[in-house]
N, C-alpha and C positions, 0 to 999 in steps of 0.2 A: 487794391494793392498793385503796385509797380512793378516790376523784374525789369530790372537792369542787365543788359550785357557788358560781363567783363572781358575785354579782350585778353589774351595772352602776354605774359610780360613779354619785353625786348633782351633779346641780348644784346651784347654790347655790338655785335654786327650790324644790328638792327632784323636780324628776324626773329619774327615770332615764337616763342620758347613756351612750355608750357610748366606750371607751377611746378609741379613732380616731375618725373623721368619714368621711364616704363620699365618692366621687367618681366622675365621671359621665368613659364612654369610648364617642368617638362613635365609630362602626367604617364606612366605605366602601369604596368595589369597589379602588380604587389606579390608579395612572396612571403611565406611564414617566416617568422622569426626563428624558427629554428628545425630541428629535424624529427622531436618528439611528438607523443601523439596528440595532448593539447596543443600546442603551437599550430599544426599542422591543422588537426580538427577545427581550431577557431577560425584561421586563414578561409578555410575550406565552407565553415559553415554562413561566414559572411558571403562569399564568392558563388554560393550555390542557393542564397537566399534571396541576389538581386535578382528583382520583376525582368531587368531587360535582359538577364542571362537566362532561367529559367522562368519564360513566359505561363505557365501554368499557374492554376487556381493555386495558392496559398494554404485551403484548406486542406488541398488533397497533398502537395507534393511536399507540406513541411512536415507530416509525420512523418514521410516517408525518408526523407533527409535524417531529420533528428533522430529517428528512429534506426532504420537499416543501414544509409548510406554514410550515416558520420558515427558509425561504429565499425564498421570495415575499412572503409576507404582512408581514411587517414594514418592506417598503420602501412598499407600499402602505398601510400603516396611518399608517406617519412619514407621508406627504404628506398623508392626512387630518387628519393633528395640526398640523402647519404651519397649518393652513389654519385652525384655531381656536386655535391657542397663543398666553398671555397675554406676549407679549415683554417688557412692562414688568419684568413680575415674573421673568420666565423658567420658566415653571411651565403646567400645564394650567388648564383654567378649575374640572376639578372639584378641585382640590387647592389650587385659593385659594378657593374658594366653602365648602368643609368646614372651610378653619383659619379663615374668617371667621363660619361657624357656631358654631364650638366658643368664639371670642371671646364673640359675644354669647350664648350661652348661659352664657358663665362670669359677664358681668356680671350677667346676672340672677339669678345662684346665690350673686353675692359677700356680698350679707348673712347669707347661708343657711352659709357656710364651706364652699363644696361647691367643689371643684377640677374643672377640666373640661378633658377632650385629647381630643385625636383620634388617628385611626391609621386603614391601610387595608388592607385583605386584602393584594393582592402586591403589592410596592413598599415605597417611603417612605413616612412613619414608619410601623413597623413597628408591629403590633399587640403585642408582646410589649413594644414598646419604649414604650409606653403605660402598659402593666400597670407596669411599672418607676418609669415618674415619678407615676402614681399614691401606689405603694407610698412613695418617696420624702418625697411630700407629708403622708405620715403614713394616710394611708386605709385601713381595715381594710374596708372594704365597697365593692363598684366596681358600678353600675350600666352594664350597657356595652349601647349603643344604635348598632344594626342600624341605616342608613337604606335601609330597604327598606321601604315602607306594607306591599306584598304581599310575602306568605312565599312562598320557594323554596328547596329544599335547594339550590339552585345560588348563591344569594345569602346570606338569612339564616344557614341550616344552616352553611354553610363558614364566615361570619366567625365563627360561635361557636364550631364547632369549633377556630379559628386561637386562638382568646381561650384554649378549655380547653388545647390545648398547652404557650399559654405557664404557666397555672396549674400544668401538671403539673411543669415544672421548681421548682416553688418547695418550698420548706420549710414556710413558715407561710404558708398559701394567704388571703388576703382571702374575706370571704363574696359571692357575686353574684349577681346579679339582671340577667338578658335581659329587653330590648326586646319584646314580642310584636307581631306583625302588627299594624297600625291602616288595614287597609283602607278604611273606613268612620266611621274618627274622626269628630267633630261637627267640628270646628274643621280638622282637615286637607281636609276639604271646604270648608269655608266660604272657607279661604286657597284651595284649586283655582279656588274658583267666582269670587271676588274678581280673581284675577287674569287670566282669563276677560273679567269684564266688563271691568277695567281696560283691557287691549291692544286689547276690539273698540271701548272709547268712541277711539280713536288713529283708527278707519275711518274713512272719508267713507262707505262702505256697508258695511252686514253684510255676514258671509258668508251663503253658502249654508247650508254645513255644518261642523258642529267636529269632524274625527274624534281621537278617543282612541287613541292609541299607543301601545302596552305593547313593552316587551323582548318578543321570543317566548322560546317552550323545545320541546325535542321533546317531539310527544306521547305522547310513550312514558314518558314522567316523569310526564304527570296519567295516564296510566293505572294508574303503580305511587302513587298517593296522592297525590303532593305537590298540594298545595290554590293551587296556582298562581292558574289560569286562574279557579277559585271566587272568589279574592277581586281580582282581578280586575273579574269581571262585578259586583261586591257596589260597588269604586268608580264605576265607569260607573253602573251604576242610582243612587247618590246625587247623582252629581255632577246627572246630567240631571234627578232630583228639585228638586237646588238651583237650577237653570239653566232649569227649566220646558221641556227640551229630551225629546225621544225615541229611537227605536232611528233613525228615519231622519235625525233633523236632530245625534245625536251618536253615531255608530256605534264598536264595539271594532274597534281592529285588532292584528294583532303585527306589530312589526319583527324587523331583526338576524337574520334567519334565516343559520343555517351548518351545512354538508356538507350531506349528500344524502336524510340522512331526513325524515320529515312531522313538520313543528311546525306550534304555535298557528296556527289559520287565524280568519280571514279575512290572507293578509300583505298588509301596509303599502303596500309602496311599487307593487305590482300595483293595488291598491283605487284609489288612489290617481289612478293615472296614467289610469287609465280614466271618471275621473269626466267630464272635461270633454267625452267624447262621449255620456255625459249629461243634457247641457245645466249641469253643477255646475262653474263656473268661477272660483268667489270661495270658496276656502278655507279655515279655521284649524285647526291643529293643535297638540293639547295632547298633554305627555307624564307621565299619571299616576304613574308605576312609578319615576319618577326628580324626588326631593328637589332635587339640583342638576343643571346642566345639563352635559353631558360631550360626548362626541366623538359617543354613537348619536346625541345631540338635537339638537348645532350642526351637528354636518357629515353624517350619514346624513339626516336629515327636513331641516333649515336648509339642507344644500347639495344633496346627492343626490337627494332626493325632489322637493323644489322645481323643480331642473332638470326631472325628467322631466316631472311636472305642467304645469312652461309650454311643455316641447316637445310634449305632447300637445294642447294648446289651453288651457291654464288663461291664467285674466288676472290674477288676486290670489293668495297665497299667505302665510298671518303664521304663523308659530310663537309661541305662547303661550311664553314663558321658564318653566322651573321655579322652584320659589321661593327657590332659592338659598339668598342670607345677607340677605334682606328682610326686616325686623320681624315679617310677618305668619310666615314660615318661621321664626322664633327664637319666637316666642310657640308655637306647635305643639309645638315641641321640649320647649320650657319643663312647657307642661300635659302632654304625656306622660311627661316625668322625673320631677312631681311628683308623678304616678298612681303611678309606679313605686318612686318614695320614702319611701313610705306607711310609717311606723312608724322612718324611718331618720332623717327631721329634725329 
């Protein structure tokens, strides 16, 4: 048998064109469909059933899941969700904050004929059901974009694995191109440090201190590799470059810790609650690790954290917002697709 090379058609310029056009797939963590305790339990019981989230044997940790943890936990996770849910819309904040990204990143791509969707790890819209209206739209090439700055097999890994799944069902597979880490971007900084000054020019007085927030993870994960907690410390050190800040005046922490093994230390909401004896009672808290703003940022730091803080003697306390669907958060988007794009426009 032969195999022939097709070259690419011509445009009428004379360069090289290719059959299709590409299309850009923004991928997120996913969010219940609603506040109840099915919606919630089902979200929950997908999200804590993935191998790369929960590394443990199968045998042991699903009865415990099915069993203790998804008959407690999802009642108490719905009333964190109430407490931030967008009722207008009927929807979480981070599942209107990502389809209003993936807007403004389509407009900026609409001279370019570049199609832009979104999709999230568990939940609605499905990641598979992405790849589809891509496919749809005629795209022979899919750039699909992790919003994760920092890499985690708990984060990045799993949404691209959920991506190659869906590619494995296909016949005539699109060609693709992953998102990489941008711990450290020029411009994902500059939008961090931007929005930074923005919220403390709203003070009547600075804070004290600004601490950095990240997701935690066990450390039993950066010990088998994942470069977690490395790019991590790589945003912190730029950000406080941008900021002219230090290890004392913007310290790392982890949040979100869960079960009973050791994660990312220093944790959050301990750090935290101790400062104001101190003497550190004027606060801000930013949350690096997260693009838009979800239930760990409005309701664990904006509610949980806050509380403790003022019940321990704090007197000020601001949450820095993530950059959601703000121009400066679509312009980021924009120059890392179009790094990514390189040879496909």
């Amino acid at each position: 048998m032969v195999f022939h090379h097709i070259p690419p058609r011509k445009h009428p310029t004379g360069k090289a064109r290719y059959e299709g056009r590409p299309g850009i797939l923004l991928l997120n963590l996913g969010t219940p469909e609603d506040t109840g305790y099915r919606a919630v339990r089902r979200y929950l019981s997908e999200f804590l059933s993935d191998r790369r989230v929960i590394e443990g044997s199968p045998l042991l940790w699903q009865p415990i899941l099915q069993g203790v943890v998804l008959t407690v936990r999802p009642g108490k996770s719905g009333k964190a969700y109430a407490r931030i849910w967008d009722k207008s819309n009927n929807e979480s904040p981070l599942r209107g904050y990502t389809r209003r990204q993936a807007d403004g990143l389509r407009a900026r791509f609409e001279a370019d004929d570049v199609p832009v969707v979104w999709g999230m790890r568990y939940g609605t819209p499905s990641v598979a059901s992405g790849v589809r209206e891509l496919l749809e739209l005629g795209c022979d090439r899919i750039l699909a974009m992790p919003l994760y700055p920092q890499y985690s097999a708990t984060t990045t890994a799993t949404a691209n694995d959920q991506l190659f799944r869906a590619l494995m069902k296909l016949r005539n597979q699109p060609a693709v191109r992953t998102l990489p880490p941008f711990p450290d971007n020029a411009s994902y900084i500059a939008a961090l440090a931007g929005s930074v000054r923005k919220a403390l020019a709203t003070l009547d007085t600075p804070p004290q201190m600004l601490v950095a927030s990240f997701h935690g993870l066990p450390k039993d994960y950066v010990d088998k590799g994942d470069s977690y907690l490395a790019e991590c410390q790589r945003t912190v050190k730029a950000l406080r470059e941008a900021l002219g800040m230090d290890e004392q005046t913007l310290p790392l922490t982890f949040q979100s810790r869960f079960g009973p093994t050791k994660w990312l230390e220093p944790y959050t909401a301990p750090f935290i609650a101790a400062l104001p004896a101190r003497g550190v009672k004027r606060i801000a808290v930013i949350t690096p690790g997260f693009i838009t703003d979800c239930i760990e940022t409005l309701d664990e730091i904006g509610n949980e954290v806050c509380e403790d803080f003022i019940k321990a003697g704090g007197e000020e306390f601001t949450l820095i917002p993530c950059l959601n669907d703000s121009a400066e958060a679509v312009t980021v988007l924009e120059q890392l697709a179009r790094n990514e794009l390189a040879g496909w426009l």
